[in-house]
DRENTORKOL-3810 file (N, C-alpha, C; in nm, 4 decimals):
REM DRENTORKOL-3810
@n.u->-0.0530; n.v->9.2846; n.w->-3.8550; ca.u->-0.1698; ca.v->9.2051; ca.w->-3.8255; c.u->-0.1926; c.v->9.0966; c.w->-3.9308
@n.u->-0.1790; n.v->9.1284; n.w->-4.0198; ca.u->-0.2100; ca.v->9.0457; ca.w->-4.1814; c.u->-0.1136; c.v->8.9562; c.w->-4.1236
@n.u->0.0173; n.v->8.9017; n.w->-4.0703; ca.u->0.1400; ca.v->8.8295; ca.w->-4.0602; c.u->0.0372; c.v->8.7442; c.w->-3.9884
@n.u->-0.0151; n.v->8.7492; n.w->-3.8892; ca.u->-0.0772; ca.v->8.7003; ca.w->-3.7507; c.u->-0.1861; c.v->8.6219; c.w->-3.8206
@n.u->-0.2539; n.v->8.6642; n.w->-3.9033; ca.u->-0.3406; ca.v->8.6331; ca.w->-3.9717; c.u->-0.3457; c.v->8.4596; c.w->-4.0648
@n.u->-0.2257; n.v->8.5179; n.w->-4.1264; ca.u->-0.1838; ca.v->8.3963; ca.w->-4.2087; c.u->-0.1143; c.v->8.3389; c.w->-4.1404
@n.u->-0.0441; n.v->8.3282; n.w->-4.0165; ca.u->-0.0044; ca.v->8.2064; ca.w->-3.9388; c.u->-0.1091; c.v->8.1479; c.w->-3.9111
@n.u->-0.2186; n.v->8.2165; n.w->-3.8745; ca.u->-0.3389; ca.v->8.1171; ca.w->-3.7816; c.u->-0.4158; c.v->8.0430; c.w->-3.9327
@n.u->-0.3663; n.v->8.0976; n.w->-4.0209; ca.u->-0.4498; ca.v->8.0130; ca.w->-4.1465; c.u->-0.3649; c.v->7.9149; c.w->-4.1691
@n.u->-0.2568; n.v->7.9229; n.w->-4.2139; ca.u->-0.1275; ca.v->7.8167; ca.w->-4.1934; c.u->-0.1627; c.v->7.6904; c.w->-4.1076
@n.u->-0.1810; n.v->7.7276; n.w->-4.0107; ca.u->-0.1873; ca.v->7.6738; ca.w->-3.8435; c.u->-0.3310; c.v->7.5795; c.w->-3.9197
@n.u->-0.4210; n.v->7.6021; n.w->-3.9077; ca.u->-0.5107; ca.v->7.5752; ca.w->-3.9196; c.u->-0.5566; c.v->7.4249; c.w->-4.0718
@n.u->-0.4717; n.v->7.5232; n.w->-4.1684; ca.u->-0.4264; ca.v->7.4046; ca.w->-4.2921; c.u->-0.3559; c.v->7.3075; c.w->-4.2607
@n.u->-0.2604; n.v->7.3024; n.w->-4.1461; ca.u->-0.1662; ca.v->7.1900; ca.w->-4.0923; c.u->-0.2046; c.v->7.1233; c.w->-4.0205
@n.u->-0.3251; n.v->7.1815; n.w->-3.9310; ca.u->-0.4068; ca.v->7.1020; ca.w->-3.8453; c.u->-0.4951; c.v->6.9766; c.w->-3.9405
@n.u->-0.5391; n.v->7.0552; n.w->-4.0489; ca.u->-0.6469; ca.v->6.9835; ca.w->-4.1519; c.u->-0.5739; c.v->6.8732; c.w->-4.1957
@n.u->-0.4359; n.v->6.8716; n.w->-4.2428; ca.u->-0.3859; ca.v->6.7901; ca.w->-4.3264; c.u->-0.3770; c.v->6.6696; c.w->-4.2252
@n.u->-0.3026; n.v->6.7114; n.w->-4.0768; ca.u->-0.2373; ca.v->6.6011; ca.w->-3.9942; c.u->-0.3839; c.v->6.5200; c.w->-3.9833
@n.u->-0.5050; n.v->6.6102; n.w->-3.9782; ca.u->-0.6540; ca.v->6.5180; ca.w->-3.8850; c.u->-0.6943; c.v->6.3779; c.w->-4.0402
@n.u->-0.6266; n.v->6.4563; n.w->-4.1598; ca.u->-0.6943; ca.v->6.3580; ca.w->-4.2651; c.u->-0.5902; c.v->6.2267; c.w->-4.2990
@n.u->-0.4856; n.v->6.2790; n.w->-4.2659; ca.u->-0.3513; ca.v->6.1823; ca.w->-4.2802; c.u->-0.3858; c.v->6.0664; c.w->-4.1546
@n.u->-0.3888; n.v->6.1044; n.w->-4.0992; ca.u->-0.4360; ca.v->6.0191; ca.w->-3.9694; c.u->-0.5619; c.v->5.9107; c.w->-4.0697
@n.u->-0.6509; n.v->5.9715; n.w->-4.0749; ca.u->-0.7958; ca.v->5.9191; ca.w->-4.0501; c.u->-0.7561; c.v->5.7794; c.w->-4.2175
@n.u->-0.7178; n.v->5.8546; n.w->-4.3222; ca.u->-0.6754; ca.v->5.7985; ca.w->-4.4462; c.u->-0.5310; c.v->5.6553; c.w->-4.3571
@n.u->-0.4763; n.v->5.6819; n.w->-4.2796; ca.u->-0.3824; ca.v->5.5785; ca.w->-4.2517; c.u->-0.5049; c.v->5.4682; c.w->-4.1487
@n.u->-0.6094; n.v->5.5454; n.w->-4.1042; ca.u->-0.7112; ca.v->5.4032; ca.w->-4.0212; c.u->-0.7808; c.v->5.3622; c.w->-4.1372
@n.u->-0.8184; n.v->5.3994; n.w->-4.2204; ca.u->-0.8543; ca.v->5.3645; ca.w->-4.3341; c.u->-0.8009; c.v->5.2315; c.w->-4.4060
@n.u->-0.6577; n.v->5.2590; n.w->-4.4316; ca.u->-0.5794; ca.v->5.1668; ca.w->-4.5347; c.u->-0.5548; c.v->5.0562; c.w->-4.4388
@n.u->-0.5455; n.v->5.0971; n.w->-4.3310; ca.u->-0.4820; ca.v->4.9662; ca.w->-4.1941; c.u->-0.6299; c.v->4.8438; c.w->-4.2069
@n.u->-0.7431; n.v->4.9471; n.w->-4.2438; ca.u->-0.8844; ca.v->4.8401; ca.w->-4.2261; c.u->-0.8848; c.v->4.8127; c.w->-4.3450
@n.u->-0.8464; n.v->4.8179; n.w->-4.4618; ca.u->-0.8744; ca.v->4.7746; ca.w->-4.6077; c.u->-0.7299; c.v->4.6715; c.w->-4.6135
@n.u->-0.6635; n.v->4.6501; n.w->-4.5479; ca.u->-0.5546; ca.v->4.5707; ca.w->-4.5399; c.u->-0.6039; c.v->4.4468; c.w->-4.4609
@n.u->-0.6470; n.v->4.4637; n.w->-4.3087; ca.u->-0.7040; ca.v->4.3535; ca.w->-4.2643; c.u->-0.8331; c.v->4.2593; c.w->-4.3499
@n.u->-0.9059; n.v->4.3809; n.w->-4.3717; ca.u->-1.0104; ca.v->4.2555; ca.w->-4.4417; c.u->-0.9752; c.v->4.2159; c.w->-4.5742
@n.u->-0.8909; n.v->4.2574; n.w->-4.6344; ca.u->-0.8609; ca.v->4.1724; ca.w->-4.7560; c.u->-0.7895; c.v->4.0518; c.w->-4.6939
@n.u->-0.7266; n.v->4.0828; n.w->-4.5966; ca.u->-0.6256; ca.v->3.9682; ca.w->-4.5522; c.u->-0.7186; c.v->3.8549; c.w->-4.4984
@n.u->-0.8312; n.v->3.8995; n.w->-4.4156; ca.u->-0.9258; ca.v->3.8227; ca.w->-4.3598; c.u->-0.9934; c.v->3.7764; c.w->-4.4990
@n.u->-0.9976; n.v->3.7733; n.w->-4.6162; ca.u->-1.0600; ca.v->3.7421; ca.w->-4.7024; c.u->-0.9565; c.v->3.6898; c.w->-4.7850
@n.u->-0.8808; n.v->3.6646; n.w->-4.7668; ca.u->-0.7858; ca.v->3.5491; ca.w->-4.8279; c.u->-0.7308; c.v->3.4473; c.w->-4.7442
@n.u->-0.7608; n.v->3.4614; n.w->-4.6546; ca.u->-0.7627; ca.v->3.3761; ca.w->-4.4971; c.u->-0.8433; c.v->3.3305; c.w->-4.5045
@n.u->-1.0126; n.v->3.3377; n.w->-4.5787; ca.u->-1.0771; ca.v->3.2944; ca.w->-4.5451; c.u->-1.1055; c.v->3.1188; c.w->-4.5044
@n.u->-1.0255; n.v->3.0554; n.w->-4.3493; ca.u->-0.9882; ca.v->2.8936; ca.w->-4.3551; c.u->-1.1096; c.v->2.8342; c.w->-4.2814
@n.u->-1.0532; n.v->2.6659; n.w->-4.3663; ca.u->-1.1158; ca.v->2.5959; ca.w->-4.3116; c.u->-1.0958; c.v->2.4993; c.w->-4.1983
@n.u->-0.9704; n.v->2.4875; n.w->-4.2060; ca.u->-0.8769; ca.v->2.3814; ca.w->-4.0912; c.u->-0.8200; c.v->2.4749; c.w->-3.9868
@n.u->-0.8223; n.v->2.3638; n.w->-3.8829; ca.u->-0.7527; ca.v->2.4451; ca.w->-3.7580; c.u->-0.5957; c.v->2.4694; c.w->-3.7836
@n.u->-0.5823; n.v->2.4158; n.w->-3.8828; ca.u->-0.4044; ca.v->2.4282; ca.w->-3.9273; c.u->-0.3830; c.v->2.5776; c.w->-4.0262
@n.u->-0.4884; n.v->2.5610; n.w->-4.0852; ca.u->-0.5219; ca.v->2.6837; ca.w->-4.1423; c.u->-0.5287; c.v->2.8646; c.w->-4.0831
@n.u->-0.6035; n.v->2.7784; n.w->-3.9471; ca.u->-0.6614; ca.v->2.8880; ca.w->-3.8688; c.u->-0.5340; c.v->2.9201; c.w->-3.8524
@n.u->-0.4791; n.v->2.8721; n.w->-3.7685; ca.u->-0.3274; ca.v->2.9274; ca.w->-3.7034; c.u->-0.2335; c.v->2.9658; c.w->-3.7653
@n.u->-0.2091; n.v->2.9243; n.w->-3.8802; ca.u->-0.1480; ca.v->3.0136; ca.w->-3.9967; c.u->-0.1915; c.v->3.1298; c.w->-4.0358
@n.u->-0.3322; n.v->3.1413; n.w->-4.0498; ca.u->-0.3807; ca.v->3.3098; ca.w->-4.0646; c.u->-0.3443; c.v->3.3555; c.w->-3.9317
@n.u->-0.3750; n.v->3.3397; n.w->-3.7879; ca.u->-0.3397; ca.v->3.4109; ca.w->-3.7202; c.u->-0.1919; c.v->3.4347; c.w->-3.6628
@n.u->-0.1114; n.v->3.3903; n.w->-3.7690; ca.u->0.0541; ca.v->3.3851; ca.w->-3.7128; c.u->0.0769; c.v->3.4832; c.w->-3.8444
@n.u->-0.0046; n.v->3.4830; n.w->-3.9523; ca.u->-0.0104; ca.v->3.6028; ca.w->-4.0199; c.u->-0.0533; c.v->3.7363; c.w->-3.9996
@n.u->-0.1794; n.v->3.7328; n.w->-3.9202; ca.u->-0.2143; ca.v->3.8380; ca.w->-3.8548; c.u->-0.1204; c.v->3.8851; c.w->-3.7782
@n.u->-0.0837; n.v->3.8681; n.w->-3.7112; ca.u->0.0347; ca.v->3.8778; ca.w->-3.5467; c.u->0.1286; c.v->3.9150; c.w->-3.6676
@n.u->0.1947; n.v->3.8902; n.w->-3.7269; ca.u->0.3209; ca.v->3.9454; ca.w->-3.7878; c.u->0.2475; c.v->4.0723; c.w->-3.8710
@n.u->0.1441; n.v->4.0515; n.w->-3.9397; ca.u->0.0765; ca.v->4.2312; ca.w->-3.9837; c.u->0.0776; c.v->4.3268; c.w->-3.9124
@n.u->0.0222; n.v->4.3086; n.w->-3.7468; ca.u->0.0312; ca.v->4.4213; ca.w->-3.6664; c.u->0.1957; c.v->4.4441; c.w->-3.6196
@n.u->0.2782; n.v->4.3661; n.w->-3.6501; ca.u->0.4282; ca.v->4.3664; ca.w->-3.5959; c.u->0.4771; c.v->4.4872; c.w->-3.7167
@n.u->0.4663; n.v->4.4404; n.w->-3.8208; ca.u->0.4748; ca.v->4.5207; ca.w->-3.9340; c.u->0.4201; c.v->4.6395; c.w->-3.9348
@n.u->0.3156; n.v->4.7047; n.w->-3.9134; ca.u->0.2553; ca.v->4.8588; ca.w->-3.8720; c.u->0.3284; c.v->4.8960; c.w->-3.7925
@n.u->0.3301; n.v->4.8297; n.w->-3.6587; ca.u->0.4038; ca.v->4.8708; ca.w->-3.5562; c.u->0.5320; c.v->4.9229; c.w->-3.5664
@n.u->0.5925; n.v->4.8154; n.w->-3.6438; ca.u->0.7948; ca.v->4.9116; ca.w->-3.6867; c.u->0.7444; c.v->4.9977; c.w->-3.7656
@n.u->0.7001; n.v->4.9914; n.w->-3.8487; ca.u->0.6810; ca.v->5.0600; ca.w->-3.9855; c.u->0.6031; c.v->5.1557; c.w->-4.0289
@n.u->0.5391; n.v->5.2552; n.w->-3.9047; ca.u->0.4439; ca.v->5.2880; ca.w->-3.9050; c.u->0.4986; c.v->5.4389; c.w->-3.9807
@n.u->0.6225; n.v->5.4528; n.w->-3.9728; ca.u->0.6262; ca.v->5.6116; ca.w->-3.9738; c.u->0.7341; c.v->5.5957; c.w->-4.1337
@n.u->0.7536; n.v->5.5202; n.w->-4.1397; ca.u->0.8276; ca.v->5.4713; ca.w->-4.2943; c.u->0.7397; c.v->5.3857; c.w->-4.3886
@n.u->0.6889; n.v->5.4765; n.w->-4.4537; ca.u->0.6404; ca.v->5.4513; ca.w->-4.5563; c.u->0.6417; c.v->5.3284; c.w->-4.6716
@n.u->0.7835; n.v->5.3625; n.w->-4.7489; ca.u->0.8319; ca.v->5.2726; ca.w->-4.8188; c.u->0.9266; c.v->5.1108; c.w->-4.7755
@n.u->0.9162; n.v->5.1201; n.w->-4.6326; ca.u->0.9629; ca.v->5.0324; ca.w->-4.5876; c.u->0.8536; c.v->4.9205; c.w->-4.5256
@n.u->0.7351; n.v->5.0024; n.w->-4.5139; ca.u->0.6021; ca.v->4.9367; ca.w->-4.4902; c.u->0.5038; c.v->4.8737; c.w->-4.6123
@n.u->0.5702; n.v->4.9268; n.w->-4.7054; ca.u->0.5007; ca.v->4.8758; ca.w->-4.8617; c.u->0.5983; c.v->4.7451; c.w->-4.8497
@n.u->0.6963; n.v->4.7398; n.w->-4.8611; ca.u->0.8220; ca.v->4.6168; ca.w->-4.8611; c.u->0.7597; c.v->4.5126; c.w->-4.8041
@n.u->0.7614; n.v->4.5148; n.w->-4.6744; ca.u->0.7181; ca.v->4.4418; ca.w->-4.5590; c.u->0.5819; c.v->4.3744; c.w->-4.5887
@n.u->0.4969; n.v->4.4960; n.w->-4.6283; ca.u->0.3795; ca.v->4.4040; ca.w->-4.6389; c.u->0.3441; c.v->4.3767; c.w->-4.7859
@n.u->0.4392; n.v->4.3723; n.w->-4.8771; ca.u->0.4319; ca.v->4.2781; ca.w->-5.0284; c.u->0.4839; c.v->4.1503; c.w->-4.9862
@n.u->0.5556; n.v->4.1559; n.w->-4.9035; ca.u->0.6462; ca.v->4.0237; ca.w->-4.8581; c.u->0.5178; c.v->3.9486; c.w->-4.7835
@n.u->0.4771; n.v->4.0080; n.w->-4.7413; ca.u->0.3465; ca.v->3.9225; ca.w->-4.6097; c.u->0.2612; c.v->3.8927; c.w->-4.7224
@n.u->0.2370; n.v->3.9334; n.w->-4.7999; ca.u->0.1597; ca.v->3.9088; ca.w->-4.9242; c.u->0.2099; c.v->3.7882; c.w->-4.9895
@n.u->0.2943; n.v->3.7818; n.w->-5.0535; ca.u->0.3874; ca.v->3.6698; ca.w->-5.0986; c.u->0.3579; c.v->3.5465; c.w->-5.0958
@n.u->0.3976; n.v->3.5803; n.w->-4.9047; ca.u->0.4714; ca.v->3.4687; ca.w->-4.8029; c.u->0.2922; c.v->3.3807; c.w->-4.8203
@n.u->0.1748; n.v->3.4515; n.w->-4.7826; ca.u->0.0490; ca.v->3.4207; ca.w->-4.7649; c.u->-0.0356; c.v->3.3745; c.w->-4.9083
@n.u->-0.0081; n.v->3.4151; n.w->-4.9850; ca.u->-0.0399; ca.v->3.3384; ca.w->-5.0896; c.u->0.0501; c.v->3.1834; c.w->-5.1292
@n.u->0.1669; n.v->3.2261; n.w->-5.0959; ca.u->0.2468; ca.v->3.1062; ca.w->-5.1543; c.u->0.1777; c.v->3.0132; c.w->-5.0033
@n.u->0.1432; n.v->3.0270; n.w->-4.8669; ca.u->0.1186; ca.v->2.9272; ca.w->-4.8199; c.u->-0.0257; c.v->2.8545; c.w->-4.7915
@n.u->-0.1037; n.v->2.9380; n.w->-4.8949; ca.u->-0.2474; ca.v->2.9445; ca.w->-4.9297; c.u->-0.2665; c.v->2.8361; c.w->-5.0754
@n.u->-0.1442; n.v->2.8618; n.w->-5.1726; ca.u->-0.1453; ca.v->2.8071; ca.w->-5.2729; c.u->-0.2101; c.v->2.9106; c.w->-5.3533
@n.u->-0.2295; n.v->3.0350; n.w->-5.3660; ca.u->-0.2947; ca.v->3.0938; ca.w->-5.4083; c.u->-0.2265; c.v->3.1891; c.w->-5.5239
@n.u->-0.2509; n.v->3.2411; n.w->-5.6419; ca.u->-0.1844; ca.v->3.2944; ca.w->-5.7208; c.u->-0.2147; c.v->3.4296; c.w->-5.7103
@n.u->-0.1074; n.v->3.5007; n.w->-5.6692; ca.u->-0.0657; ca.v->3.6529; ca.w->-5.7271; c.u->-0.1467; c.v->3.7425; c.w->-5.8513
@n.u->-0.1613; n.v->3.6787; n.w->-5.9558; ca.u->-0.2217; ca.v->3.7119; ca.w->-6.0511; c.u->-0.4143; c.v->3.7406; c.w->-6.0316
@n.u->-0.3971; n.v->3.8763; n.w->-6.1120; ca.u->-0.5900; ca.v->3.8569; ca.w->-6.0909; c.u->-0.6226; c.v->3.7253; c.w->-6.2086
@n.u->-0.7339; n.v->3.6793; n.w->-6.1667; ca.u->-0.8039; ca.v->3.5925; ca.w->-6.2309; c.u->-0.8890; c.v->3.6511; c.w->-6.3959
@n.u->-0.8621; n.v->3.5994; n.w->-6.4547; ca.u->-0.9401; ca.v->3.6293; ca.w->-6.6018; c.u->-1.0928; c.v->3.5721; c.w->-6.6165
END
């Protein structure tokens, strides 16, 4: 009985982990957009369409990358990069 026991506790800890892993990955997906929306923040319609051809390639990027980890950090340092360098904007925090 004790065996039966600790499967359903098992069971139950694996349930916990998958419901927070989840909720922590909607989390980081929304702390990713609005920073992005906040370095986007444009003023030109030339502008505009560049953030949203950035956007559109962010959700392309989750989408492959959703289940690889370290290949999704890659991807989106590069989108980082790519968006500052066409922002003019520096990498570096400000002093």
């Amino acid at each position: 009985m004790s065996k039966f026991v600790e499967t359903l506790r098992l069971k139950e800890l694996a349930e916990e982990d998958i419901y927070f892993a989840k909720r922590d990955q909607e989390l980081i997906r929304a702390l990713h957009k609005k920073r992005l929306a906040e370095l986007v923040a444009a003023d030109t319609s030339k502008e505009k369409k560049l953030a949203r051809s950035f956007e559109k390639h962010y959700r392309k990027i989750n989408r492959c990358c959703q289940k690889k980890p370290l290949k999704l950090i890659r991807a989106l340092r590069r989108l980082i990069d790519r968006i500052l360098a066409a922002f003019h904007l520096s990498g570096k925090p400000s002093e």
